[in-house]
N, C-alpha and C positions, 0 to 999 in steps of 0.2 A: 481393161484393155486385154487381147486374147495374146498370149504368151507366143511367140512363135521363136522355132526354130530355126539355125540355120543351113544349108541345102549342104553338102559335102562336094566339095569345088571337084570333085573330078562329075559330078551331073552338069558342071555349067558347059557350056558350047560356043566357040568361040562364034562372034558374032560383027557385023563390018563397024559396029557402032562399040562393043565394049572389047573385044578380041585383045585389042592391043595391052589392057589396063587388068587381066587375071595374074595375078601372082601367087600360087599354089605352096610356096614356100617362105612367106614372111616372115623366118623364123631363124636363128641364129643361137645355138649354145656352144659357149665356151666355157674352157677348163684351165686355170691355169694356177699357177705357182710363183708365191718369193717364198724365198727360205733369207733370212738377216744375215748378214754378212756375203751372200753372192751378188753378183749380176743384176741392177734390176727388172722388174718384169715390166712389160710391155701390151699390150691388149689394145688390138686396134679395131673400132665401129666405124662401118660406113664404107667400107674399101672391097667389098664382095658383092655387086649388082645383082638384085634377086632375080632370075630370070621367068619372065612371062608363055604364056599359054604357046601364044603364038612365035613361029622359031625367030630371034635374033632381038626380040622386044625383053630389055635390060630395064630397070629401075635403077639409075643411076644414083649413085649417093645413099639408096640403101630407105629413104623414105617411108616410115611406115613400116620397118622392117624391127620384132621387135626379140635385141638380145638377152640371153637369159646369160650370166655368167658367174660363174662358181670360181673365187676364187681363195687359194688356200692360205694362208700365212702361217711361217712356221720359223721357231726361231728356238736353233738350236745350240745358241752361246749361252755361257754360263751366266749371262747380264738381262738384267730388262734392256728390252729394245720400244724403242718409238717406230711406229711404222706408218706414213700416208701414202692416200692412195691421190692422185691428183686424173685432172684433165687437163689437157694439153691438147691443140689444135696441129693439125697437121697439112689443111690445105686451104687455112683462111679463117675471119674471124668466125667464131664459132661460140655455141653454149648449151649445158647439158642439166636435161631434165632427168631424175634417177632415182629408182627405190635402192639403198642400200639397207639389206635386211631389214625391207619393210618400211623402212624410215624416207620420205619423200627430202629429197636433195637438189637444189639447184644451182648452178651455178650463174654467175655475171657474165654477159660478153667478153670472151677472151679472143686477146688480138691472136695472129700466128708467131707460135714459139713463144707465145704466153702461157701460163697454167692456172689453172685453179683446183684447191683441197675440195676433194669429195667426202673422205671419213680420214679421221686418226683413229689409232689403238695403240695400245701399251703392252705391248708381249712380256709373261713373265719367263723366266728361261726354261726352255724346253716345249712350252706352250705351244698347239696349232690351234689355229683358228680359223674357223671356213666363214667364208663372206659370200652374201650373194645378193648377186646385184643386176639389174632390169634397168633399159633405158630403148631407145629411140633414138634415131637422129632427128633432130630438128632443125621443123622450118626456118630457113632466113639463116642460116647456120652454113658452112662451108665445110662438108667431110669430106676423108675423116679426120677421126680423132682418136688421140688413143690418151688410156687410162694407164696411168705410172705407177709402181707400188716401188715404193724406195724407204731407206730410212729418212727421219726428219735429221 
C-alpha cells in the first residue's frame, strides 16, 4: 500500500459540505505544578472549544482535541510524600482514556463530583518529578474534567 502523506491544513479550503468541520488547532499543551504541602493543583480538559475554519464554528467539548500535559511534582518537605493524581468530572458523568508517561490508563465511568486515581507516586524529600501526560476527551463523556494532583 503506497504511503501517503498528509496535506498541511492551511492548503484545505473551506468547502459548503466540509467548511464547518476543519479545526487547524486540535491541539492543547499544558504546564503545570504541585509542590507537597501547598495548594492543590487543578488541570482542566475539555473547557476551551477548538475553533474552526470558518468564523464562529466551535468544537464544543473539545472532541478530538488532543492534550499534551507536563506536569511537575516536587516535594520540598523534609518527609516522603505520597502524591495522586485523580480525575474528577466536572459537567456530568464522564471517563478518561490517558498515557501517563507512556503507560495506557483508564478509567470507570465516574458520576459528577466523583473521581477516579490516574497514577500514584512516592516523592522522596526534596525530589521532582515531571509526569507527562496525553489524553482526549471522550465520547459519551460529559466535559470537562479536570485532573487533581493532591496528597494521598
Amino acid at each position: 500500500m503506497p504511503q501517503r502523506t498528509p496535506r498541511d491544513i492551511a492548503s484545505y479550503a473551506a468547502s459548503p459540505l466540509l467548511g464547518h468541520w476543519h479545526y487547524p488547532q486540535p491541539y492543547r499543551e499544558i504546564k503545570s505544578r504541585y509542590v507537597v504541602g501547598q495548594d492543590w493543583t487543578f488541570i482542566t480538559i475539555g473547557d476551551q472549544p477548538a475553533a474552526g475554519l470558518v468564523v464562529g464554528d466551535v468544537l464544543e467539548g473539545s472532541y478530538g482535541v488532543l492534550y499534551d500535559i507536563d506536569l511537575e511534582l516536587k516535594n520540598e518537605s523534609g518527609d516522603t510524600a505520597q502524591v495522586v493524581i485523580l480525575l474528577e468530572p466536572a459537567g456530568g458523568p464522564a471517563r478518561g482514556a490517558l498515557l501517563v508517561d507512556g503507560r495506557p490508563v483508564e478509567t470507570t465511568l465516574l458520576r459528577n463530583n466523583g473521581e477516579g486515581a490516574v497514577a500514584r507516586y512516592t516523592l522522596a524529600p526534596g525530589e521532582v518529578r515531571r509526569v507527562d501526560i496525553q489524553t482526549m476527551p471522550q465520547g459519551g463523556s460529559y466535559y470537562p474534567v479536570r485532573l487533581v494532583a493532591r496528597p494521598i
